[in-house]
C-alpha positions as a Python dict, from the first residue, in 0.01 Angstrom:
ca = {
    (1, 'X'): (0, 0, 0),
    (2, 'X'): (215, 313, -28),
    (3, 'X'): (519, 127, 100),
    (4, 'X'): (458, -183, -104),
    (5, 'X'): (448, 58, -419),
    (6, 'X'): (794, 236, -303),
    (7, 'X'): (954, -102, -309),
    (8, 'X'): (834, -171, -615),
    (9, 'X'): (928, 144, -762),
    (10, 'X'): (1317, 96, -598),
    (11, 'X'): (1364, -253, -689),
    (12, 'X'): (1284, -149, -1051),
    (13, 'X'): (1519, 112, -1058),
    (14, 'X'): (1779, -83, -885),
    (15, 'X'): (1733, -346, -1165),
    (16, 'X'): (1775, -69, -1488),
    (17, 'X'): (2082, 60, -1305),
    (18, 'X'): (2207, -192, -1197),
    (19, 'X'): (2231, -317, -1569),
    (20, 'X'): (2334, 16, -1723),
    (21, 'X'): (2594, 48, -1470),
    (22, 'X'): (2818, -266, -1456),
    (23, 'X'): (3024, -171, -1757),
    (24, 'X'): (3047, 193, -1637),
    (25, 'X'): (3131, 117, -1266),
    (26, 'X'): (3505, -96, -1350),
    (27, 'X'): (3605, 277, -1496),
    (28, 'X'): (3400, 486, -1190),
    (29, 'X'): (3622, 218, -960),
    (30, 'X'): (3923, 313, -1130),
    (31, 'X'): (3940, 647, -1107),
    (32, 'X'): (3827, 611, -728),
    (33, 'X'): (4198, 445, -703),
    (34, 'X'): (4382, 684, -864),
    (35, 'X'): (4315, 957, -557),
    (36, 'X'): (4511, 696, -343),
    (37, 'X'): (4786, 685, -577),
    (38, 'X'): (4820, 1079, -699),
    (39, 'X'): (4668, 1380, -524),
    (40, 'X'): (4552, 1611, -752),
    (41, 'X'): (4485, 2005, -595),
    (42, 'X'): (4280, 2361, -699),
    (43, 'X'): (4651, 2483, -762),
    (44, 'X'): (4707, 2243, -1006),
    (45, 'X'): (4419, 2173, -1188),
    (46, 'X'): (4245, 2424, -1363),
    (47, 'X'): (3868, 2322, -1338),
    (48, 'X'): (3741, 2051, -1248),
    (49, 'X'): (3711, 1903, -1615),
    (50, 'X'): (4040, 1862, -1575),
    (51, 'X'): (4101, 1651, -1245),
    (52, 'X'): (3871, 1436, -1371),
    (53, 'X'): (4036, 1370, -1696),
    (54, 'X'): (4343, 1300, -1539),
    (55, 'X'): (4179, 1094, -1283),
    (56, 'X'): (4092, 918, -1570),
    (57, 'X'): (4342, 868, -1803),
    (58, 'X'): (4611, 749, -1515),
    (59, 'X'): (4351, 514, -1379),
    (60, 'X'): (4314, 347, -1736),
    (61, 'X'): (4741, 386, -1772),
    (62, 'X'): (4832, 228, -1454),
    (63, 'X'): (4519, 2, -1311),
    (64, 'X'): (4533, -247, -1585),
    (65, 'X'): (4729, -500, -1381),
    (66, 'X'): (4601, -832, -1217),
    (67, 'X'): (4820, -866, -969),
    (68, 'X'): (4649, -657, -674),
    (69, 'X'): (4505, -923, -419),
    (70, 'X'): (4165, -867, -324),
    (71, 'X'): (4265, -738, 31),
    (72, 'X'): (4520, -531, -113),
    (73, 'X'): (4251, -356, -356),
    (74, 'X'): (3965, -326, -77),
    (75, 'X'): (4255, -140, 149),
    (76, 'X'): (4343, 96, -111),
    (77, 'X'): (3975, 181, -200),
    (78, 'X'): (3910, 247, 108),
    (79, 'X'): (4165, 479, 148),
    (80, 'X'): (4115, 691, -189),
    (81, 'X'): (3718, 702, -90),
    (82, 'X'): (3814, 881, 192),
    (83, 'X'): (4044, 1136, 13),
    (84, 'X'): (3877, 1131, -316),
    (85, 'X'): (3466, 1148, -178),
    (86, 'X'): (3287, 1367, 37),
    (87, 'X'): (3164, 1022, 167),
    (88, 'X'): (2999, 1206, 484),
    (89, 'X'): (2850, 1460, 316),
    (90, 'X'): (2707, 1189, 52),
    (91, 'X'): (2605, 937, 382),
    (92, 'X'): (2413, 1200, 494),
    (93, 'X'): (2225, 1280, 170),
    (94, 'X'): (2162, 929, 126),
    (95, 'X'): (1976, 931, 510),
    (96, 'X'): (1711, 1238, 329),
    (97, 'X'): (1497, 1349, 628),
    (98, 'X'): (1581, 1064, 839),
    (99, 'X'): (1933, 1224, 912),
    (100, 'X'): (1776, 1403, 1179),
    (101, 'X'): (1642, 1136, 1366),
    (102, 'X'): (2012, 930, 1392),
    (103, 'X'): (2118, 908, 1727),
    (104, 'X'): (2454, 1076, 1813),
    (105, 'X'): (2621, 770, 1928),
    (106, 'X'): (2500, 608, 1618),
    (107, 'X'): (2614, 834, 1385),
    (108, 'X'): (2971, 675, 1366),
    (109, 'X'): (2826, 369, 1310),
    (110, 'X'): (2579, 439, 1016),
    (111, 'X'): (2933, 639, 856),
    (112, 'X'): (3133, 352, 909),
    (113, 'X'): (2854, 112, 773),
    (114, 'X'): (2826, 320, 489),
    (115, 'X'): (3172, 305, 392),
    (116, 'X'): (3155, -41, 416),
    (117, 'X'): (2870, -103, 197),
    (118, 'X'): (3067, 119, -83),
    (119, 'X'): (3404, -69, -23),
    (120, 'X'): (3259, -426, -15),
    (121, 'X'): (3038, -352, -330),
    (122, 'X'): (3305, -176, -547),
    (123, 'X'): (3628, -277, -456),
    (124, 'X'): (3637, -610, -656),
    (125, 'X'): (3563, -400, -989),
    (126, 'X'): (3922, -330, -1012),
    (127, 'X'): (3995, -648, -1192),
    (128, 'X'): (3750, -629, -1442),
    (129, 'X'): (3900, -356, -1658),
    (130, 'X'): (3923, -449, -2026),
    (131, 'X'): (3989, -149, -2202),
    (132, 'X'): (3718, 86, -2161),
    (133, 'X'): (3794, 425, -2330),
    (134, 'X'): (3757, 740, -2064),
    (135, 'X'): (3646, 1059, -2272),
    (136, 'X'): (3545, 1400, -2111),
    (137, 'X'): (3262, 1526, -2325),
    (138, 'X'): (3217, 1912, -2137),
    (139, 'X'): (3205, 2104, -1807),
    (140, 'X'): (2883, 2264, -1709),
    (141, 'X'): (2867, 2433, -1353),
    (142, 'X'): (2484, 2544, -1233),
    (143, 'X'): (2479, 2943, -1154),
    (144, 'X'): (2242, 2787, -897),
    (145, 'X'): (2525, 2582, -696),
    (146, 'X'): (2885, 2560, -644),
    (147, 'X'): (2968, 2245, -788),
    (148, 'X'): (3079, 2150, -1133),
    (149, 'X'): (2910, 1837, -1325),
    (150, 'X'): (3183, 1702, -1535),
    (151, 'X'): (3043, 1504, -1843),
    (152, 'X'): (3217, 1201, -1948),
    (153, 'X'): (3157, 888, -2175),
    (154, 'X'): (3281, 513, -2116),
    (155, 'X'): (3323, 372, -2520),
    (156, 'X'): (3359, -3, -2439),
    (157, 'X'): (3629, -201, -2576),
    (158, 'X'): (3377, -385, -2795),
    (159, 'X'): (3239, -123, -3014),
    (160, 'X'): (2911, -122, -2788),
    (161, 'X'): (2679, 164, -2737),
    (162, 'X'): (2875, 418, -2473),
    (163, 'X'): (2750, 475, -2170),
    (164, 'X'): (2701, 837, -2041),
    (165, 'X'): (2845, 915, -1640),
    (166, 'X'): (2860, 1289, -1499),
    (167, 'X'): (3019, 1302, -1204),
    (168, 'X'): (2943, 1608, -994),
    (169, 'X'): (3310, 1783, -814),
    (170, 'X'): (3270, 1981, -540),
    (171, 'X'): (3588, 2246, -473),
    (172, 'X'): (3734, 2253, -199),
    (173, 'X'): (4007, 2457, -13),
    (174, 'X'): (4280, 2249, -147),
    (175, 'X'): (4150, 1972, -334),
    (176, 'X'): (3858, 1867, -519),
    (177, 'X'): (3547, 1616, -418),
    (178, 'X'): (3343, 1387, -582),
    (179, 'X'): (2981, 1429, -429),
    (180, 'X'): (2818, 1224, -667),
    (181, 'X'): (2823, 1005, -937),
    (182, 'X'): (2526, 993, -1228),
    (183, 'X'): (2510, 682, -1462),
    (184, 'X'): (2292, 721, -1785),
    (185, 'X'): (2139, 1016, -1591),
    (186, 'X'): (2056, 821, -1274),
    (187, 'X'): (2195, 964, -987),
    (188, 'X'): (2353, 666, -715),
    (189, 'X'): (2301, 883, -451),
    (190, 'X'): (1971, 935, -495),
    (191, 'X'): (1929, 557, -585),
    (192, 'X'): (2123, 471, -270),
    (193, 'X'): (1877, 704, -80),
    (194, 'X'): (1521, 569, -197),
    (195, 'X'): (1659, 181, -63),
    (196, 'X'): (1748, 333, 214),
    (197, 'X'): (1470, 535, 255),
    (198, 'X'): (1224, 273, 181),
    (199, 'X'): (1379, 34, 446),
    (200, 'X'): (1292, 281, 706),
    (201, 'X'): (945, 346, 632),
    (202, 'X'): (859, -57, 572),
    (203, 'X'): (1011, -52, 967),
    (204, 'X'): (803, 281, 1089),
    (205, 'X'): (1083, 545, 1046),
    (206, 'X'): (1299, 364, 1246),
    (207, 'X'): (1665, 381, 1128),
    (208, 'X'): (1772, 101, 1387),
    (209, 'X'): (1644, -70, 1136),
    (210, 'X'): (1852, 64, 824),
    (211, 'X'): (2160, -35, 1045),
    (212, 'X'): (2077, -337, 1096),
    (213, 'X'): (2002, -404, 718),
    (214, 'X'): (2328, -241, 644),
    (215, 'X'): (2549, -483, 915),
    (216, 'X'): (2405, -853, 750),
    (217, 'X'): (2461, -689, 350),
    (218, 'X'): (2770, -563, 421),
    (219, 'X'): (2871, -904, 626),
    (220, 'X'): (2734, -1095, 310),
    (221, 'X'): (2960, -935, 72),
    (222, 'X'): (3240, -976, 229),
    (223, 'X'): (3176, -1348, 304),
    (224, 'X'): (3180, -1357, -91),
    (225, 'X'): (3548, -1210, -104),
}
């Protein structure tokens, strides 16, 4: 009964983000580009408010054209998520408890997996820009941690309500990191990590099973390509 209510509980949540989200996401994907196309370092920038902003404003400048093929867009993405993400540290966050319990030879696997699932379900946002307006609202950074939550606004093109994302930077020696990404106050990582989560309990802690789940989704979106 406990697992039955966790579903329930994640596939509600995946629906109200999922729904708050799509608008946001074709800016999020946007700026994930722009780390492929300009590297942006500590000595440069002087806080983090500011490598996002100009994450930002050159991904709405120069990511407005249509004619990036598809394969051309998922091999750039997958570049700039490697140089732009602490995708391992975030993989691992999104495993909770259960990170323990992967297998060393199937650690490579669940990270590769991992960025798969990201690549496959972002990388065909690029062409759905239509003006979105990028605005940095403040900087906040927690005496409790080392990273910096940069607060930012998405004003559709429309004159619709604007959606709030805070996307927290981790610094580095030489560059920044993107450790997570918060839509309307809903953290994706954490999303990410109570599906994940809950498909290992339904299948008795076993994260066999998560791989498996993660091989035929992944497989499925990019049969859709």
């Amino acid at each position: 009964m406990k697992t039955q209510s966790s579903r329930v509980r994640v596939h509600s949540l995946s629906g109200n983000v999922m729904r708050m989200r799509s608008s946001a996401l074709v800016v999020c994907s946007t700026l994930f580009l722009t780390v492929f196309t300009v590297q942006f370092s500590l000595a440069a920038q002087t806080d983090a408010g500011a490598f996002v902003k100009n994450l930002g404003d050159h991904a709405i400048r120069v990511l407005t054209g249509k004619d990036v093929t598809a394969l051309e867009r998922e091999n750039r993405f997958r570049t700039l998520l490697r140089q732009g993400f602490d995708v391992e540290r975030i993989g691992r966050f999104v495993l909770g408890r259960y990170a323990r319990r992967v297998k060393p030879e199937a650690i490579d696997e669940y990270n590769g997996l991992f960025e798969d699932l990201i690549v496959a379900t972002y990388a065909a946002r690029f062409a759905e820009y239509s003006g979105q307006q990028f605005v940095i609202k403040r900087v906040a950074k927690p005496k409790n941690r080392g990273d910096s939550i940069v607060m930012t606004e998405i004003r559709p093109s429309d004159g619709g309500p604007s959606i709030r994302v805070d996307w927290q930077v981790h610094g580095q020696k030489d560059a920044y990191k993107i450790v997570d990404v918060r839509v309307e106050g809903v953290s994706m990582s954490v999303t990410q990590r109570e599906e994940f989560t809950a498909v290992i309990r339904k299948n008795g802690g076993k994260v066999d099973a998560l791989l498996t789940v993660l091989r035929k989704k992944t497989e499925g979106l990019k049969s859709k390509r």
